[in-house]
C-alpha positions as a Python dict, from the first residue, in 0.01 Angstrom:
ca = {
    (1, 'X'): (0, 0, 0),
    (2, 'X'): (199, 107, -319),
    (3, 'X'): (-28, 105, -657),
    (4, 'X'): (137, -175, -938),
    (5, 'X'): (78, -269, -1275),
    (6, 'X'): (119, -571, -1453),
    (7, 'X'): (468, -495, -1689),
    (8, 'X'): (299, -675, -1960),
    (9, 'X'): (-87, -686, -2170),
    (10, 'X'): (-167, -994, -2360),
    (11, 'X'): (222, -1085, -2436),
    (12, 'X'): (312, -709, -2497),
    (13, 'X'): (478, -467, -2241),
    (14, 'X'): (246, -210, -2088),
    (15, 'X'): (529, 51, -2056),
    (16, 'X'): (659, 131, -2428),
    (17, 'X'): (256, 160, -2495),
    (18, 'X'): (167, 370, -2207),
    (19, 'X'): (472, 625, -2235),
    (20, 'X'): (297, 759, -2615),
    (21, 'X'): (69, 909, -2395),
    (22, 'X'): (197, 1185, -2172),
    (23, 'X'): (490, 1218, -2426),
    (24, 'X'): (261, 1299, -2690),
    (25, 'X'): (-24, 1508, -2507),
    (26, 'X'): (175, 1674, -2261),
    (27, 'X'): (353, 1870, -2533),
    (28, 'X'): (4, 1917, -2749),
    (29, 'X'): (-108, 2090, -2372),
    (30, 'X'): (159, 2276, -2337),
    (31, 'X'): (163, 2404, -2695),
    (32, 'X'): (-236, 2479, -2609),
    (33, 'X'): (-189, 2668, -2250),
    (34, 'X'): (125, 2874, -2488),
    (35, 'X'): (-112, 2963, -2745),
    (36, 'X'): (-403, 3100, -2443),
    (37, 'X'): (-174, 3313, -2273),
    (38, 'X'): (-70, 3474, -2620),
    (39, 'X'): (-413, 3459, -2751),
    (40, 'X'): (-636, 3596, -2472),
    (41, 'X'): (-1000, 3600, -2716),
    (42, 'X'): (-937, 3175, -2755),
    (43, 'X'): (-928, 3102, -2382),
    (44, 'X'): (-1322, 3080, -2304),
    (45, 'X'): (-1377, 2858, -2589),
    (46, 'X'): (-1023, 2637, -2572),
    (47, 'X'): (-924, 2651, -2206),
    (48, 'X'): (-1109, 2337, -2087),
    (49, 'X'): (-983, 2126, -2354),
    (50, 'X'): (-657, 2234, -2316),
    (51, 'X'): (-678, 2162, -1956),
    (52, 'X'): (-868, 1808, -2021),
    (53, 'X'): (-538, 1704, -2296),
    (54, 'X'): (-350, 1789, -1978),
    (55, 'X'): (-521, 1549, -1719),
    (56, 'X'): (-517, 1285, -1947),
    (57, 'X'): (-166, 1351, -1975),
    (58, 'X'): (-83, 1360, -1590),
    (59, 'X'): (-304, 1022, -1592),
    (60, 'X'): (-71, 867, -1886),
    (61, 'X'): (238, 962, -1689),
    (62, 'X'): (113, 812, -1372),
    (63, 'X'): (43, 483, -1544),
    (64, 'X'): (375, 488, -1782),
    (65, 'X'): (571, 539, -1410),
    (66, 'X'): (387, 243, -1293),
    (67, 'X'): (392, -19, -1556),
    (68, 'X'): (740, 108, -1586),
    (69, 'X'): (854, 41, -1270),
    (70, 'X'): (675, -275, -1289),
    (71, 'X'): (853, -384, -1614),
    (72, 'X'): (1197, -226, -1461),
    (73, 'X'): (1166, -561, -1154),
    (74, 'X'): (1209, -766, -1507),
    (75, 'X'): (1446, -615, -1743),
    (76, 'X'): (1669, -406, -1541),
    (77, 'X'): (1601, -4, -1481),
    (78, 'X'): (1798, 235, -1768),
    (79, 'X'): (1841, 501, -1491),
    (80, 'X'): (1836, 825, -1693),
    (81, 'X'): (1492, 682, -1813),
    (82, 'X'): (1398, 626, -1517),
    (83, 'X'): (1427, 996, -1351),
    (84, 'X'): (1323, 1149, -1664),
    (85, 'X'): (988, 954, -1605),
    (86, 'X'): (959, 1067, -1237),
    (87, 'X'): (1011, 1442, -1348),
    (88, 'X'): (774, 1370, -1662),
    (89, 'X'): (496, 1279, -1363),
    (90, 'X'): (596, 1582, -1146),
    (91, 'X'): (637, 1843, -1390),
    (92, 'X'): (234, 1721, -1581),
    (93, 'X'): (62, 1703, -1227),
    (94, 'X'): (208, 2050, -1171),
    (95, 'X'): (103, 2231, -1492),
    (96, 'X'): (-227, 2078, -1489),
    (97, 'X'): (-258, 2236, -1114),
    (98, 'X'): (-155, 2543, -1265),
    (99, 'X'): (-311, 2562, -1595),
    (100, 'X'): (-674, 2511, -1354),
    (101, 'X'): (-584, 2725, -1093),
    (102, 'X'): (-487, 3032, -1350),
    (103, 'X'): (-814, 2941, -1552),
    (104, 'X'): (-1058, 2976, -1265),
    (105, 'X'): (-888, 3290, -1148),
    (106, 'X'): (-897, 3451, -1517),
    (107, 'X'): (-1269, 3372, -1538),
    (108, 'X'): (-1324, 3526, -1140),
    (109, 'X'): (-1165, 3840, -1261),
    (110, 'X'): (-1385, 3846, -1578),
    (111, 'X'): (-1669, 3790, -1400),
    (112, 'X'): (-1581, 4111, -1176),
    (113, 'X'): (-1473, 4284, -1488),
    (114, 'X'): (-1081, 4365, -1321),
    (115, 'X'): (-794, 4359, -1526),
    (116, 'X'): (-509, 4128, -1375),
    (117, 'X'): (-265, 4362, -1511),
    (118, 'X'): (143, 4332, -1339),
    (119, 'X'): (9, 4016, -1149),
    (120, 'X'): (-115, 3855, -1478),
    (121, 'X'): (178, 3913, -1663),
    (122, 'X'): (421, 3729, -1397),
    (123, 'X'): (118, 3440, -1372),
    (124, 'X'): (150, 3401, -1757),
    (125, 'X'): (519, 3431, -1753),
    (126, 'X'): (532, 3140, -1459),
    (127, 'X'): (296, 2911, -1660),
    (128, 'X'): (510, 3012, -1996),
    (129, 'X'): (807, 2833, -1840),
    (130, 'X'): (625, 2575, -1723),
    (131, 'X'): (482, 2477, -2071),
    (132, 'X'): (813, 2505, -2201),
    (133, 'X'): (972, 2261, -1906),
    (134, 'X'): (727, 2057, -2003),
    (135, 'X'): (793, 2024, -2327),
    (136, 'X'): (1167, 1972, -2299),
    (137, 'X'): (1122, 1721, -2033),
    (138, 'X'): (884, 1510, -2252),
    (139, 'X'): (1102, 1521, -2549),
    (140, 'X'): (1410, 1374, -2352),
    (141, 'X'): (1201, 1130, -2211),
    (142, 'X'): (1074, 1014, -2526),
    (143, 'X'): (1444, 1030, -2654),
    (144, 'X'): (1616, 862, -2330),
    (145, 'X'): (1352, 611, -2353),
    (146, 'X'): (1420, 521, -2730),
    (147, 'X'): (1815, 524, -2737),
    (148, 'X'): (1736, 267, -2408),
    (149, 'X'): (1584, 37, -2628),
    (150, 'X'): (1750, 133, -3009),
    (151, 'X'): (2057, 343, -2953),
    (152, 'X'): (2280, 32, -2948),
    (153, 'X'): (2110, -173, -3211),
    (154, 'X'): (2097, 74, -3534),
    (155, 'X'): (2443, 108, -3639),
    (156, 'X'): (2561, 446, -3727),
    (157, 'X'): (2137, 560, -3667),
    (158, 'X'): (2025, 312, -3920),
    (159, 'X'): (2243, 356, -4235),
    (160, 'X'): (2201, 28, -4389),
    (161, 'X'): (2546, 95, -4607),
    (162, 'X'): (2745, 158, -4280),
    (163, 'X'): (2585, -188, -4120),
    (164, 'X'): (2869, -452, -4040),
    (165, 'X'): (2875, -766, -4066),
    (166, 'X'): (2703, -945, -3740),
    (167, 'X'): (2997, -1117, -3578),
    (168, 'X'): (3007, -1454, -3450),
    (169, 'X'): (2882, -1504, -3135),
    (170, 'X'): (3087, -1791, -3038),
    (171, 'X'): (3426, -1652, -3154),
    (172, 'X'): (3543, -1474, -2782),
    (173, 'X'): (3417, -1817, -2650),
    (174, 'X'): (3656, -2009, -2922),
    (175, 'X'): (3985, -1789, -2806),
    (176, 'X'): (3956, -1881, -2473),
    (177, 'X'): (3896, -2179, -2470),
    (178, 'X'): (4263, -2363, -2425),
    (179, 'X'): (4321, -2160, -2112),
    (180, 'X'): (4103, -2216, -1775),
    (181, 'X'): (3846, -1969, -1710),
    (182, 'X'): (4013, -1805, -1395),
    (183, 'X'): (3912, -1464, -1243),
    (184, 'X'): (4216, -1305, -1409),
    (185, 'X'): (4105, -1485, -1758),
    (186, 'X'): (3759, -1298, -1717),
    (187, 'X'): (3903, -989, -1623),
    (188, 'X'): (4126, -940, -1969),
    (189, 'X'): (3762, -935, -2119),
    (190, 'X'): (3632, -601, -2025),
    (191, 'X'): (3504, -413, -2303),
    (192, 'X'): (3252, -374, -2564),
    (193, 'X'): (3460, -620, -2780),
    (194, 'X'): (3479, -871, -2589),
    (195, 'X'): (3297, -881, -2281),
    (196, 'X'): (3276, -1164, -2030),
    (197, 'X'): (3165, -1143, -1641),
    (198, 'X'): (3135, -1475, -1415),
    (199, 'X'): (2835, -1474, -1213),
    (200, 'X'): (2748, -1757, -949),
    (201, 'X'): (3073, -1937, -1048),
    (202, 'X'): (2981, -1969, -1419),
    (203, 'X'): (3138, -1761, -1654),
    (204, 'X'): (2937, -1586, -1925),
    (205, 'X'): (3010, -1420, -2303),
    (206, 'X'): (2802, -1108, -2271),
    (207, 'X'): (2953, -954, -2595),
    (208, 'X'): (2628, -1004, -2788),
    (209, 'X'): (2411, -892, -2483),
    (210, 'X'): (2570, -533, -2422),
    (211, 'X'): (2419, -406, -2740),
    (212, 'X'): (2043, -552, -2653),
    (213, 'X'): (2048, -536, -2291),
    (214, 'X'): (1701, -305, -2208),
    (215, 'X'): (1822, -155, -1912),
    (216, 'X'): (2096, 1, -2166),
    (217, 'X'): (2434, -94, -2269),
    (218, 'X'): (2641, 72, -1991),
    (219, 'X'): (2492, -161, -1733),
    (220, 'X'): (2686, -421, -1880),
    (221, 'X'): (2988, -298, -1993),
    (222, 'X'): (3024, -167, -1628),
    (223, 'X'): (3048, -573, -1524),
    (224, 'X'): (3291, -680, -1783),
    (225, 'X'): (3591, -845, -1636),
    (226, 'X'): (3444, -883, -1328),
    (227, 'X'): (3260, -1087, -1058),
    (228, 'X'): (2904, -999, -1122),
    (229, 'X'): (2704, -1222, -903),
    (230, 'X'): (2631, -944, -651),
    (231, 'X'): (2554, -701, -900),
    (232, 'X'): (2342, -962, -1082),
    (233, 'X'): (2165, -1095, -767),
    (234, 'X'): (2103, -739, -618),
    (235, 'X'): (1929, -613, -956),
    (236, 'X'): (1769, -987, -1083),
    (237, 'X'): (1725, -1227, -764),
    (238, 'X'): (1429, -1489, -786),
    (239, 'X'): (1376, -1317, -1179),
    (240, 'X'): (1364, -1667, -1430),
    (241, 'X'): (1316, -1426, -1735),
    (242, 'X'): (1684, -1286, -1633),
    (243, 'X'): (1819, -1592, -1591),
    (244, 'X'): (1721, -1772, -1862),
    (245, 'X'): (1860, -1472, -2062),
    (246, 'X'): (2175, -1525, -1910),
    (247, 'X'): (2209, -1890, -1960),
    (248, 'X'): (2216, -1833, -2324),
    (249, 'X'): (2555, -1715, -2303),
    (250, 'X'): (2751, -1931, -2038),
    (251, 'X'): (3092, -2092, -2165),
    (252, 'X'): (3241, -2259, -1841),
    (253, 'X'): (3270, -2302, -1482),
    (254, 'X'): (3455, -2021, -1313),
    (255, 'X'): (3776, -2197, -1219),
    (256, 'X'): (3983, -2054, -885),
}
């Protein structure tokens, strides 16, 4: 049977809480297991640590994969997210394996006092590129994750000076609204300026939503102008959260 978390904890979503874990300890155990293999004299005292920051990392990816899936059956899935999370969980589990299996075979050959010369080297070399795959998947999952959520809504990244003025949400609504909202109405509205999509024979102003949508802005912008009820149903069927969403921005029965 398939493990599941709840998406949310008292109100809050699970997911943007449990993600600050592996994507803040799996780099701090990779920078650890980096600084062993150049600094042989630290590993007796620093290697266990290094390799507990590392389980608890594996563990926080696990459970960020989880509440993130669970949170995805809500929201929609931002797909880049999505596989950067799976890698996050394979690439963690790996370099903990690693990182334990290198340890206890550094400390066999100190016990029998033989040096792991040529064969050492390419082990430290191997785990060296997986400490640094580590690290650069975490940071684009942390980013990915982010621009998800906050690429679309901080104009220009955040310069207040450069911030428009919010437009009216009603005013693609308005310029329709003497003509009959036909299939080949909806489809002239099929960008990020104006963006409307008719969905179980409603048709809906998603102009406002592209920019706030969590699963990202290109998974609305791809339904502009068009029929999206099989698109909608396939990703958000039996969802209220969704819907309710989406009723905020109906304007009119789809008219043949």
């Amino acid at each position: 049977m398939p493990i599941a978390l709840a998406a949310t904890v008292s109100g809050l979503p699970l997911h943007p809480l449990a993600v600050h874990v592996p994507v803040v300890l799996l780099p701090l155990g990779a920078l650890g297991l980096l600084l062993l293999l150049v600094v042989p004299r630290w590993r007796a005292q620093l290697a266990w640590p290094v390799i507990a920051v590392l389980a608890i990392a594996t563990v926080g990816a696990l459970v960020a994969k989880l509440s993130g899936e669970a949170l995805a059956a809500q929201v929609g899935v931002p797909a880049q997210h999505q596989q950067l999370g799976n890698w996050l969980l394979v690439i963690s589990a790996i370099l903990l394996l690693a990182t334990i299996a290198w340890w206890l075979w550094e400390r066999r050959a100190a016990r029998r006092r033989r040096p792991t010369g040529v064969v050492g080297v390419l082990v430290a070399l191997v785990l060296g590129t997986l400490a640094v795959g580590s690290l650069i998947v975490a940071v684009l999952t942390g980013h990915s994750g982010a621009e998800a959520v906050w690429g679309d809504r901080l104009p220009n990244g955040g310069d207040a000076a450069a911030t428009s003025e919010p437009a009216e949400p009603a005013a693609a609504a308005t310029a329709g609204a003497d003509e009959p909202l036909t299939l080949a109405v909806v489809a002239q509205h099929d960008d990020s300026a104006s963006c409307w999509a008719a969905i179980e024979g409603q048709v809906y102003d998603l102009t406002e939503w592209v920019t706030q949508h969590p699963g990202g802005a290109d998974r609305i912008l791809a339904i502009c102008g068009t029929d999206a009820t099989e698109t909608f149903e396939g990703q958000h069927r039996g969802q209220a959260e969704p819907e309710e969403q989406l009723s905020r921005f109906a304007i009119g029965a789809l008219e043949e």
